[in-house]
VOGU-3710 file (C-alpha; in Angstrom, 3 decimals, decimal comma):
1> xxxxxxxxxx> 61,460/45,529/-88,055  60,924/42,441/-89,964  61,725/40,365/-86,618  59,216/42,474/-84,249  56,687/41,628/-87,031  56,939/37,608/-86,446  54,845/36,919/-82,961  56,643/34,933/-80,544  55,466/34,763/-77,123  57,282/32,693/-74,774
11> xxxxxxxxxx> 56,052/29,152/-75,412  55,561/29,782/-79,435  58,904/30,630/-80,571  58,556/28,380/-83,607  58,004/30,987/-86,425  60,753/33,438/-84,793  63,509/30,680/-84,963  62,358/29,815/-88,705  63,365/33,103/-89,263  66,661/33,991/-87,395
21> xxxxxxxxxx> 67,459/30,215/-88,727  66,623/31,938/-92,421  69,223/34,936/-91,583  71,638/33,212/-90,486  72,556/30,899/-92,945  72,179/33,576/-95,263  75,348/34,749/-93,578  76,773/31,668/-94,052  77,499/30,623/-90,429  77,019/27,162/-89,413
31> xxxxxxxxxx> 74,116/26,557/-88,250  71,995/24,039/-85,385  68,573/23,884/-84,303  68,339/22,835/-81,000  64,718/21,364/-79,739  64,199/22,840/-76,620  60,601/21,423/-76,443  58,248/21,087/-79,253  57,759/24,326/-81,036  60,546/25,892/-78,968
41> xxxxxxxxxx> 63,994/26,005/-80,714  67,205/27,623/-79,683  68,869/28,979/-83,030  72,759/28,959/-82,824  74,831/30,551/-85,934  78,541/29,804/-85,549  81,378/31,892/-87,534  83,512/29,079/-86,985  87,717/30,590/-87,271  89,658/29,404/-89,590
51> xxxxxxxxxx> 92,872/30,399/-88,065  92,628/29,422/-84,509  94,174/30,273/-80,993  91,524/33,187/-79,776  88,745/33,528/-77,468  85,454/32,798/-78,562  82,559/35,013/-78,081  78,749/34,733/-77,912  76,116/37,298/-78,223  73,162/35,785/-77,184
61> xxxxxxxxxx> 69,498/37,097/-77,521  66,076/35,890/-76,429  63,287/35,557/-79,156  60,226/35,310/-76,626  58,238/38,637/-75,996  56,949/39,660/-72,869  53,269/39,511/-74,093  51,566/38,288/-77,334  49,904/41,735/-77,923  46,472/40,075/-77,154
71> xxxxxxxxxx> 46,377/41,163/-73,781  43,345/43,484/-73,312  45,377/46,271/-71,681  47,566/46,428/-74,460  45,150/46,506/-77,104  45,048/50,029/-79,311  48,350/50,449/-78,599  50,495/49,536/-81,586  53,759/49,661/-80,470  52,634/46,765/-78,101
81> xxxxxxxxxx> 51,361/44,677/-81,519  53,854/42,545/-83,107  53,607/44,351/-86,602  56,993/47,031/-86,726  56,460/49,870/-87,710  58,875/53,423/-88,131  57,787/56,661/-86,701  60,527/59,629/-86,169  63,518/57,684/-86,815  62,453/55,099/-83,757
91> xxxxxxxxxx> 61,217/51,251/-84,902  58,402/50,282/-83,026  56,918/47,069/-81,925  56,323/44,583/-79,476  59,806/42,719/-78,815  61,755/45,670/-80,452  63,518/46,579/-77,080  63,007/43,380/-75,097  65,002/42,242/-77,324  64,669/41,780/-81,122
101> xxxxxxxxxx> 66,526/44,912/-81,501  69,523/42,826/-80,351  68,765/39,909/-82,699  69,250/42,267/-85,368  72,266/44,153/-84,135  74,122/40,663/-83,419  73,464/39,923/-87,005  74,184/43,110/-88,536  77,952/42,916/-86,620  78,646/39,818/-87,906
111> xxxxxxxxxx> 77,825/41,067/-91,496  80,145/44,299/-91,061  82,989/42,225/-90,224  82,494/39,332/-92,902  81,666/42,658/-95,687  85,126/43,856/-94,148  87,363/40,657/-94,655  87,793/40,768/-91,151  89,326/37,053/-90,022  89,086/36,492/-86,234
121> xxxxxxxxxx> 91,402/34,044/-84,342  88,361/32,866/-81,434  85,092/31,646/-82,725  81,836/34,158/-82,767  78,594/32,659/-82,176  75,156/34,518/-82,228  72,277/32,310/-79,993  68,803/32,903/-80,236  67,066/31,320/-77,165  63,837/30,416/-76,285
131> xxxxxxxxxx> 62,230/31,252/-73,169  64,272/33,728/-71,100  61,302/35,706/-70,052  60,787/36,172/-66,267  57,548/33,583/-65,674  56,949/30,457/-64,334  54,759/27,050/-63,724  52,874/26,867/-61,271  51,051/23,926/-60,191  47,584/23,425/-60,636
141> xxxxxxxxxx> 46,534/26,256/-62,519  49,133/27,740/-64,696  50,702/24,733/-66,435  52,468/24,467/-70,153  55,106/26,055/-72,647  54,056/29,059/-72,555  55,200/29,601/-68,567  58,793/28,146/-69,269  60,679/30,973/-68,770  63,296/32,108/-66,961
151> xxxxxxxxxx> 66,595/31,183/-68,886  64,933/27,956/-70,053  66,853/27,955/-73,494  70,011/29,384/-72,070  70,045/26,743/-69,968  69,505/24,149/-72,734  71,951/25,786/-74,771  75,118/25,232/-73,057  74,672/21,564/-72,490  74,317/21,120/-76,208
161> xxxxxxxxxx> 77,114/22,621/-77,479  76,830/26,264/-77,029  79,846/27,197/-75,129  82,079/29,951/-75,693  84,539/31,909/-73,255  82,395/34,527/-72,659  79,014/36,528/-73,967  77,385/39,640/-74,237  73,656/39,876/-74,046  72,195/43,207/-75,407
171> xxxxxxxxxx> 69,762/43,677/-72,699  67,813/46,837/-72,850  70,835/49,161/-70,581  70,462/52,147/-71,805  73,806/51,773/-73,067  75,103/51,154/-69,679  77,191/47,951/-68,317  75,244/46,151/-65,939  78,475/44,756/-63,648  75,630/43,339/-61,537
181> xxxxxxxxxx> 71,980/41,885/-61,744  70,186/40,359/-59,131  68,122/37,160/-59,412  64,807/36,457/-57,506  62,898/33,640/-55,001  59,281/33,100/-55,888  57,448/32,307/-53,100  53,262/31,398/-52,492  52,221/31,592/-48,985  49,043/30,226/-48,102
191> xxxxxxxxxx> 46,540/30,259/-45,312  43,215/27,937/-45,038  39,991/28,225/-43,043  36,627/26,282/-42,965  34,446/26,058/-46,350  31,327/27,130/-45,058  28,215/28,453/-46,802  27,365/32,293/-45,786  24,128/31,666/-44,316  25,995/29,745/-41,834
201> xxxxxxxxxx> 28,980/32,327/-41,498  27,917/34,124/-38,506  30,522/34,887/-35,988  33,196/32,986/-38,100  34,126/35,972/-40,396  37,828/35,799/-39,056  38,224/32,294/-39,177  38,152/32,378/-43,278  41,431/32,155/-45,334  40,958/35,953/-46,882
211> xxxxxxxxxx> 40,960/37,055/-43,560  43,501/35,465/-42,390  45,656/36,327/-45,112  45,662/39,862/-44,221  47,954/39,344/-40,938  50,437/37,475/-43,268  50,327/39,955/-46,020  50,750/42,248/-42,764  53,705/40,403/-42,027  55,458/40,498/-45,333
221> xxxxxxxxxx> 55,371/44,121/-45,408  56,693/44,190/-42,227  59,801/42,182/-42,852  59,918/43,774/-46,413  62,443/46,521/-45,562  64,719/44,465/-43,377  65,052/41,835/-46,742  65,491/44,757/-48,781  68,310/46,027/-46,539  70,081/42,689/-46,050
231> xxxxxxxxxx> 69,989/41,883/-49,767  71,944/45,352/-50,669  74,514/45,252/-53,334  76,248/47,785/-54,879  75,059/50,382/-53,582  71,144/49,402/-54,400  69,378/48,021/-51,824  67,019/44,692/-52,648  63,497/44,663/-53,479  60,208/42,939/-52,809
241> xxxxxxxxxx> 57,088/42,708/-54,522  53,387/40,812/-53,827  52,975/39,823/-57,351  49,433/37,970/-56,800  46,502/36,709/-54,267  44,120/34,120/-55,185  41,657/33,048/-53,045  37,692/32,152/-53,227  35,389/31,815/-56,275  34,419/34,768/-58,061
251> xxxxxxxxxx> 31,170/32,676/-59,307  30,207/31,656/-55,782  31,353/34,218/-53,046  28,614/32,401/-50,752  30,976/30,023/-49,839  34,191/31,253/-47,599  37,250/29,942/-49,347  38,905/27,223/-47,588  42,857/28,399/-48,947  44,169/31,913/-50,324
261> xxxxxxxxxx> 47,334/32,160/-51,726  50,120/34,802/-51,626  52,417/35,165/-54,260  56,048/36,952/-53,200  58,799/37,709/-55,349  61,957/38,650/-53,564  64,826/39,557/-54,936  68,292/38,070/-54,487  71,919/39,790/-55,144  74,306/37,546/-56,920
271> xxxxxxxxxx> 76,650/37,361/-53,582  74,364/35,941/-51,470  73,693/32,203/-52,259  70,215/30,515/-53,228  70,436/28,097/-50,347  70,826/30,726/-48,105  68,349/32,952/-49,520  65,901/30,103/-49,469  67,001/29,077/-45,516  66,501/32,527/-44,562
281> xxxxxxxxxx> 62,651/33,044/-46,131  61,724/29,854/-44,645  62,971/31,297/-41,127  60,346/33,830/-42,253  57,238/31,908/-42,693  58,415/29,688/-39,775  57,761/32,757/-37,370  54,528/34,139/-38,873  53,411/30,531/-38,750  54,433/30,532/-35,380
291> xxxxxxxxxx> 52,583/34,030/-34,667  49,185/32,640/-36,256  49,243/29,116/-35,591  45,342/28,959/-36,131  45,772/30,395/-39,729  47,224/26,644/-41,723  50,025/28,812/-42,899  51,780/26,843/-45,787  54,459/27,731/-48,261  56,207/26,761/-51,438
301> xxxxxxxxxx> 59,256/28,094/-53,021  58,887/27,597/-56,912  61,395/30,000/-58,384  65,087/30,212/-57,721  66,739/31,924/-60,400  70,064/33,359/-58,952  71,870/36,716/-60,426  74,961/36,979/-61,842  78,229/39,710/-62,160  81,092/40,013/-64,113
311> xxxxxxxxxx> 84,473/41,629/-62,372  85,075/45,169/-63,184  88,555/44,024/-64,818  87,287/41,428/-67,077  88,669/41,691/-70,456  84,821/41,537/-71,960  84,627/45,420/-69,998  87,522/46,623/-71,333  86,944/45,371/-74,772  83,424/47,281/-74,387
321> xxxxxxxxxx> 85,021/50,365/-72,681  87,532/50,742/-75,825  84,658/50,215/-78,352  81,814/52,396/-76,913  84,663/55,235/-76,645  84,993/54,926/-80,364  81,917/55,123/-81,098  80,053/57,508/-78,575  83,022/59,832/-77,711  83,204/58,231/-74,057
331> xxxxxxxxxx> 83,214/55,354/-72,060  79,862/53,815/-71,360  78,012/53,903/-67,178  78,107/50,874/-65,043  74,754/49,986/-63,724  73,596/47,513/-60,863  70,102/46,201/-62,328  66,992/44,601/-59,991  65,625/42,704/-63,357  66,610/39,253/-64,520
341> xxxxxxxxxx> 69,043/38,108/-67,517  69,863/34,916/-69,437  73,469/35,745/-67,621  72,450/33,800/-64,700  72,332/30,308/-66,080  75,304/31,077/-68,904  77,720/31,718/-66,054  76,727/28,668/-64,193  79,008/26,807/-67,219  81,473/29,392/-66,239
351> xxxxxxxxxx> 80,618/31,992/-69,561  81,580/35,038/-68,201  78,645/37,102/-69,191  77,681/40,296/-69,111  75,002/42,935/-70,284  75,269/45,627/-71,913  73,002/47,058/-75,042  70,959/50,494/-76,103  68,223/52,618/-74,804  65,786/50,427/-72,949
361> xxxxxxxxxx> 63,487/52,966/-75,625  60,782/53,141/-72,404  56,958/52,885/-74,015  55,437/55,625/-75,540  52,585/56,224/-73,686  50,697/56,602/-76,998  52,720/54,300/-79,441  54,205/51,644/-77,136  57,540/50,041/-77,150  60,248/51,576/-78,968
371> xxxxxxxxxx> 63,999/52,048/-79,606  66,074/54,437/-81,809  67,134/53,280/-85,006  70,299/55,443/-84,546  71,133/53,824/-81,247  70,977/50,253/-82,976  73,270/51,190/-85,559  75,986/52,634/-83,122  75,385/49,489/-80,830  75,761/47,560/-83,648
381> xxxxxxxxxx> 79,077/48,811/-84,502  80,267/48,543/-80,411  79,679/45,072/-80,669  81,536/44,508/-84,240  84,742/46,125/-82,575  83,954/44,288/-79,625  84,003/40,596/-81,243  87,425/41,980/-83,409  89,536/42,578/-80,015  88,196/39,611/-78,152
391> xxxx> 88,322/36,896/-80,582  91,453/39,180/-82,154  91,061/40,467/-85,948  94,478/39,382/-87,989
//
């Protein structure tokens, strides 16, 4: 609760690492501060073995929330505000799912082993990144920290010393391990037409960029299903979303804008390759462009952020498996997710990664954002007995 109650949207993680960096001395790990960017830390605690010859393990965590709580449709509704609160045995709070609920559990692991005398053989490390949150620059208008997303302290992290043999990343799952998550393509599409005043518009209503933008967004819902149904895996098929349109001046709609944008997010399973995804969108927009060639069709792809999976026999799943038996009387789901994780850059330095972490505690439509204080205790305690057979208790 205390972590939910420090702000940290992505871009101002500052005060959050001050306080994770706070905790984890406390525990006595060895600690580093890495400078991601000004005001942006990555905050690694190391339980460092003293005995040698195990594998080391990671549970990593993002500190960045997926709003600041300012936002005006989130305002009223506390469990959206970072301030935690407790309300029928369920911590509330912006961040508490997504994923400061994790933070704490990592921590709280670590501490039941060292209360225990536990001595592992592998290293444990607990990381708390910056910036995983799924947002991006974009050039002109949305510029700065606070749109470095996507994995951009995971991705610092491992090229300055955080490397172990593998990680778990409590990800809201609903207690589920995600074998499987797909990554994503941004993509803006644009289309221009003359800058003309509306007095002098007459006859030339199709010739404008708005217009024209509705045979490409025509087009993208056309090819929509086939991408979906290519990019299967699993058993789940892909997914694609128009995530934004720009186009104009809201303070001076006498003037026909002379370029509208499109903004696409498609999403990409972790078998098929990001130069292939990207070859085959740009065969896309190469045949609209070729269906309209009036329309100045243009396009940029400024996200590629690939997925990422973890083999069904992987040690990490059976560790899991045995744990989450213990605790929970069975062994956990497998789940094939559409969403993002810090997994995708961590297994590009070949940590084999996975997800796997409690109720995704879905928003109250009242009280906002939520998980079960229960759930965090018994996830908790999975990942304790996780980190003792991995990195092997003597």
């Amino acid at each position: 609760m205390d972590l939910v109650s420090v702000p940290s949207p992505t871009g101002d993680e500052q005060a959050m690492g001050e306080r994770v960096r706070a905790e984890l001395e406390d525990m006595g790990l060895q600690v580093q501060w890495q400078e991601v960017e000004d005001g942006r830390p990555n905050v690694v605690g190391l339980w460092e073995t003293e005995v040698g010859g195990g594998k080391s393990l990671m549970f990593n965590g993002h500190m960045d929330t997926s709003y600041s709580g300012s936002e005006p449709w989130l305002q009223g509704i506390r469990g959206f505000q970072p301030k935690g609160f407790v309300h029928d045995g369920r911590i509330y709070g912006l961040g508490i799912s997504n994923m400061k609920g994790a933070l704490a559990c990592y921590m709280e692991a670590v501490r039941s082993l060292q209360d225990a005398g536990i001595r592992l053989k592998g290293d444990l490390m607990i990381a708390c990144v910056s910036g995983e949150i799924e947002k991006t620059q974009w050039h002109p208008d949305f510029v700065g920290r606070e749109y470095r997303g996507y994995a951009a302290g995971s991705r610092f992290l491992p090229t300055h010393g955080g490397v172990t043999d593998m990680c778990i990343l409590g990800e809201p799952t609903e207690q589920k391990i995600v074998l499987g998550h797909y990554g994503a393509i941004w993509m803006r599409i644009s289309t221009s037409g003359p800058f003309i005043h509306t007095a002098f518009s007459e006859g030339r209503r199709n010739e404008t960029s708005i217009v024209r933008m509705r045979d490409v967004l025509g087009a993208v819902l056309d090819f929509a299903p086939e991408w979906e149904e290519r990019t299967s895996y699993r058993g789940k098929k892909g997914i694609v979303n128009v995530g934004a349109i720009n186009g104009g001046f809201a303070w001076r709609v006498s003037r026909t804008p002379h370029r509208t944008d499109l903004f696409v997010d498609f999403r990409v399973p972790p078998s098929m390759p990001m130069a292939q995804a990207r070859a085959e969108l740009g065969d896309f927009v190469r045949e609209v462009r070729e269906r309209f060639p009036n329309h100045g069709i243009e396009s940029e792809i400024y996200v590629t952020a690939p997925g990422s999976e973890i083999a069904e026999d992987h040690p990490l799943i059976g560790a899991i498996d045995e744990a989450h038996a213990e605790v929970f009387g069975a062994k956990p789901e497998r789940d094939t997710v559409r969403w993002f994780s810090d997994a995708s850059a961590l297994t590009r330095y070949g940590i084999e990664s996975v997800n796997y972490g409690t109720s995704s505690g879905l928003p109250d439509p009242v009280l906002g954002e939520n998980l079960d204080i229960d759930g965090l205790v018994k996830i908790a305690h999975v990942y304790a007995l996780v980190a003792q057979s991995i990195c092997e208790a003597v």
